[in-house]
N, C-alpha and C positions, 0 to 999 in steps of 0.2 A: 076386815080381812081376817079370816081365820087365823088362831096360834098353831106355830110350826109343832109339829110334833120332836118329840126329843129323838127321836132316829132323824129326824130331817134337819134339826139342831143338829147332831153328830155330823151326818153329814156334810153339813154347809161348811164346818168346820175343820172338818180331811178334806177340803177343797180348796179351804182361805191357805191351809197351809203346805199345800203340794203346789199352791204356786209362789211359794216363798222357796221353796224348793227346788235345786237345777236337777232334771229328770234325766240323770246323766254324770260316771265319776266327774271331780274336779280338775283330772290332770289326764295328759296324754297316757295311752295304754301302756308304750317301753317302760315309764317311769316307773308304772304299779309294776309292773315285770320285776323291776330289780330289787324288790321288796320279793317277792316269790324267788327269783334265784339265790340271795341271800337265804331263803328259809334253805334250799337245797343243799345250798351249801356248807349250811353248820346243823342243819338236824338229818342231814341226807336222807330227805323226805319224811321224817316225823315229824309231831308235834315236839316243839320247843318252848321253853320258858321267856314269855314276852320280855320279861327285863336282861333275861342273858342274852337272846337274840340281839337287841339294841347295844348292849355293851361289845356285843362282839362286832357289829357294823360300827360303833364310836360315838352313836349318835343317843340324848338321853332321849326316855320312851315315854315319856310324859309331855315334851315340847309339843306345841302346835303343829310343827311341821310334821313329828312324827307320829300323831294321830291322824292327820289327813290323810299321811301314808299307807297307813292298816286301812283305813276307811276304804278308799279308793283302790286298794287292791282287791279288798271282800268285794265292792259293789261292779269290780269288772271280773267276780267267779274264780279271781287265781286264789285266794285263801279265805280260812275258816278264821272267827275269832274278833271278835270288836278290840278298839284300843283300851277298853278296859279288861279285857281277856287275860287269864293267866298264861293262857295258853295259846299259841295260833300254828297253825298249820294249813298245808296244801292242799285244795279242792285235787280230785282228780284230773280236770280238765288242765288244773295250774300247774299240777306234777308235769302233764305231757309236755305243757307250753317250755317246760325249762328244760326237761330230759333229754340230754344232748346223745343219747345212746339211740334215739329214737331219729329216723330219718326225717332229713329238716321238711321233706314234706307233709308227717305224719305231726310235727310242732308248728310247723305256719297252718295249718287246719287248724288247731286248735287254738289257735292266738284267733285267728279271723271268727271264729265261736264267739270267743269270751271277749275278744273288742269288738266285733262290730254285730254279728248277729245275734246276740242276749241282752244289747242296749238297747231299747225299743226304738227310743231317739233315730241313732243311729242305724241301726238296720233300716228303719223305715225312708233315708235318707237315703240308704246305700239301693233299697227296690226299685225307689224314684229313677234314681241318677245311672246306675249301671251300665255300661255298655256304650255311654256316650262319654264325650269330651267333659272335663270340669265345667261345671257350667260358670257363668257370671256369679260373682260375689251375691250380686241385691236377690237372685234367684233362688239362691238357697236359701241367705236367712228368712226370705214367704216360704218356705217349702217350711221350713221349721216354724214358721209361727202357724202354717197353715195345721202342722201335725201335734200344737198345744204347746211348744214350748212356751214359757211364761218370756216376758215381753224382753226384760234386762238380760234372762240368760242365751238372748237368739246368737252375739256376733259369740260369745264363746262356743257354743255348740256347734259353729259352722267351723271357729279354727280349731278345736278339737277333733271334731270331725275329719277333716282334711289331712290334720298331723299322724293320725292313725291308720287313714289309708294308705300312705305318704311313707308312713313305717313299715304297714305290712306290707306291702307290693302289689297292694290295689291299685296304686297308682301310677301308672307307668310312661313313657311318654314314646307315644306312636304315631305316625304318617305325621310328625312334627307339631302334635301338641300333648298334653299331658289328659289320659283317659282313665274313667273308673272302669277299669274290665272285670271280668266277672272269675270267682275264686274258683271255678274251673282253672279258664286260664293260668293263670298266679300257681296251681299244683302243677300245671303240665306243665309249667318252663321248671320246675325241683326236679330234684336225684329224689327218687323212691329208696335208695340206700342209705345203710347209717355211714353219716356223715364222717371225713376225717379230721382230724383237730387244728380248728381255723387260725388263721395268724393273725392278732390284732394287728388293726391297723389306726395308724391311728388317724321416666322421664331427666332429662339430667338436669342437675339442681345448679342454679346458678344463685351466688352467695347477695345475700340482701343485705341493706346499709348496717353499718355497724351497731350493734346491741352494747348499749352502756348498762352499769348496773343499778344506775339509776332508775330504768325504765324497765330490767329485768322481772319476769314473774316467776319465780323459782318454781312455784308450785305445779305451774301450768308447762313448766320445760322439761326434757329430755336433751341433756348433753350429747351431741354422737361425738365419742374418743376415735380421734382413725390419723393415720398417716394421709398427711395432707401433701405436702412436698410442692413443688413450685406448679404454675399455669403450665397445659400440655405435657404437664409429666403425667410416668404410667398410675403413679400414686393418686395423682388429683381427678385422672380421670373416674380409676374405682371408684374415689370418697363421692364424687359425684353421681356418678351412677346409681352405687350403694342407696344413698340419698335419699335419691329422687323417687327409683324404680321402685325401693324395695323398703325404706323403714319408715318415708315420710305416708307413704298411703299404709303402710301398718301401722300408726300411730294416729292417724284422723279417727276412727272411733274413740279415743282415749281423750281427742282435742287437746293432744301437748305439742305446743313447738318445739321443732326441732332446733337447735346451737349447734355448730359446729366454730371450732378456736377462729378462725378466719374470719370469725360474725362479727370477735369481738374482741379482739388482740391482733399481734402478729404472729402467723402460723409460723411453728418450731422452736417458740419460747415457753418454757414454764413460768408464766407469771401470775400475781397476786389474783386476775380476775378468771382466769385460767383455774385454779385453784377453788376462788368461792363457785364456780357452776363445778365442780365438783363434789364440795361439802353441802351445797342447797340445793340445786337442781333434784327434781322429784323423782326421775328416773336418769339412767345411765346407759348407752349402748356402745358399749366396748369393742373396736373392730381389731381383729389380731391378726390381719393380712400384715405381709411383707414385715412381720417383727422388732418392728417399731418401736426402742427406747422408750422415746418418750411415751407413748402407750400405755407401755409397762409399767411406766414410774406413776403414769394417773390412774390406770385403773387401781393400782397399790393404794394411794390415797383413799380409794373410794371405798376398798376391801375392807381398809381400816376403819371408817366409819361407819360399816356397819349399815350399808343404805342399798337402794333396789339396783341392780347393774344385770343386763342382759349380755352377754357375748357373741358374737360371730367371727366366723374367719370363712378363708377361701379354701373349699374342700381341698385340695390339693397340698395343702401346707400342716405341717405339722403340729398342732398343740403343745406350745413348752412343756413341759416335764411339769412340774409346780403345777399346772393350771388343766389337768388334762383328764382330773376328778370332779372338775365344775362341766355342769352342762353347757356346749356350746353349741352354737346353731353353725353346720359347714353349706357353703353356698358355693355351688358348682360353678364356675365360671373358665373352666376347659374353652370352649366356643359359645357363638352367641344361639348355636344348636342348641346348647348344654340348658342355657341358660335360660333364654325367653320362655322355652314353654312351661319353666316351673317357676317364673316369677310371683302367682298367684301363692304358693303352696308356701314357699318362703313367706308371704306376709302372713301369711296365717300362722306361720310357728314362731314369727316373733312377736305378733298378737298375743299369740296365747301366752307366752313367756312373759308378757308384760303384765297380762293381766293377773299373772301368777303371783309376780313381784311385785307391784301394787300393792294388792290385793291382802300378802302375807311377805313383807319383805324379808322376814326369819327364812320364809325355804329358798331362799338364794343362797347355799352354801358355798365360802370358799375357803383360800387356807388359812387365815387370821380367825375368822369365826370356827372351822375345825378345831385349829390348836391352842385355842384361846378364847374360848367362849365369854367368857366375863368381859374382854376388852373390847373397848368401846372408844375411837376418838371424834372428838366433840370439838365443834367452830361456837366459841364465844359470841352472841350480842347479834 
């Protein structure tokens, strides 16, 4: 066999390592957004000094989290500047995306640009899919290994994918299911005018024999925190639904059982075993429907150690005060209009949140690790 040539050397080796590589940012598009509005807003559209910017957001600019940050915003076109940059600032395209002076149809043009048409990945997902229904899950991820994704990064690319449509308003849901239409559509339903200054706003699972902690595998679990409340109540039917529908098939890629308190106590007690699947359990899904006390009191526990916790609630309900700077997932559940036809779209974004937390449990910000970065509580033995 012939010897390779040293360009054929080179090459083989931009190829061993593009596919170690996800051809695609790490995090949904809003997130990198608010790294660009943040620049808008303390350099009012210049360059800024990387470490002043980070002091003035709170967050240190050396952490992992906030190098992914800068990363992920450059790689989806909203800013200039790596995280070892002295300097960063706003691509053109990232100025439009934030410039609220700018009519929202002339800023969602430019979000659908730099999310979904400049990500090869992605656009080429969006040509496929276009004009039809969301298709089936298994569908997509062949559509992405058919277009090269590398093999481990397919189910993130597809819930990525999905979250971004989902945000800009690709995604919408018509003759009662949920379709990708085309960014035609999506500008003619906007006001071509500048906008005026908006108002924030802010299967059913049936419980299986009781889990002792003897036969617990922490590793392999996901706690779901939620108001449980008695058989036939409105409470138990949500946690059921929740459950089944929506976080038990978003969590079968990851292969973690799901616990809920009922598995393995008595529902509406704080107790000791209650407690350890809080401090060991691998992940956390926090549900903050119906304002739930006890909730409150374990995901508090959970804050404090410092470990991966996802949250949801029901669009409809408020975000306490305290908690309403963590990312949370709102799940529409108005009617079961509302509801069924974006069940798919929901698993994908607490997919992708899981695999984020996983993955880097530091960018799970909440307000213990905010105000308190050093502290850390720790379960003995």
């Amino acid at each position: 066999m012939a010897e390779k040539s040293e360009e054929e050397r080179i090459n083989d080796a931009r190829a061993k390592k593009a596919g170690k590589q996800r051809p695609f940012p790490a995090c949904p598009f809003l997130e990198a957004l608010d790294l660009a509005k943040s620049l808008l807003e303390y350099g009012s559209g210049q360059p800024v000094r990387r470490i002043s910017l980070f002091d003035h957001i709170g967050k240190s600019p050396e952490s992992g989290t906030s190098r992914q940050w800068i990363t992920n915003a450059s790689k989806y076109g909203l800013t200039k500047g790596s995280y070892k940059a002295e300097h960063l600032e706003l691509t053109p395209e990232g100025a439009k995306a934030v410039d609220e002076e700018l009519s929202e149809r002339e800023r969602t043009k430019a979000k659908v640009g730099l999310a979904i048409e400049n990500i090869d990945t992605f656009n080429q997902l969006y040509e496929k899919f276009v004009g039809n229904k969301l298709p089936a899950r298994a569908a997509m991820v062949d559509s992405a290994r058919d277009i090269g994704v590398p093999e481990k990064f397919l189910e993130e690319a597809v819930d990525t994918f999905i979250v971004n449509l989902r945000d800009l308003g690709l995604l919408q849901t018509l003759s009662g299911a949920e379709r990708i239409v085309t960014v035609e559509h999506l500008l003619d339903t906007l006001p071509s005018g500048t906008p005026r200054q908006a108002t924030p706003t802010s299967h059913p699972h049936s419980p299986s024999n009781l889990v002792t902690l003897e036969h617990a595998s922490f590793e392999n679990t996901c706690f779901y925190i939620t108001p449980i409340g008695e058989d036939g109540s409105e409470q138990r039917k949500h946690s059921d639904l929740f459950l089944g529908s929506i976080i038990e098939p978003a969590l079968e890629q990851f292969q973690l059982k799901v616990v809920r308190a009922d598995n393995i106590d008595k529902p509406g007690f704080i107790t000791r075993q209650i407690i350890d699947y809080l401090l060991r359990s691998r992940l956390v899904i926090a549900d903050l429907s119906f304002h739930n006390p006890n909730v409150f009191y374990e995901l508090a526990i959970r804050h404090a150690a410092r470990l991966p916790v996802v949250q949801i609630i029901r669009a409809a309900e408020r975000i306490p005060f305290d908690l309403n700077q963590v990312r949370t997932i709102k799940i529409d559940t108005t009617d079961i209009y509302s509801l069924v036809p974006r069940i798919a779209t929901y698993q994908s974004e607490i997919s992708n949140q899981v695999r984020r937390a996983l993955e880097d449990p530091d960018s799970v910000d909440n307000p213990v690790s905010f105000f308190y970065p050093n502290f850390v509580a720790r379960i003995d033995g």
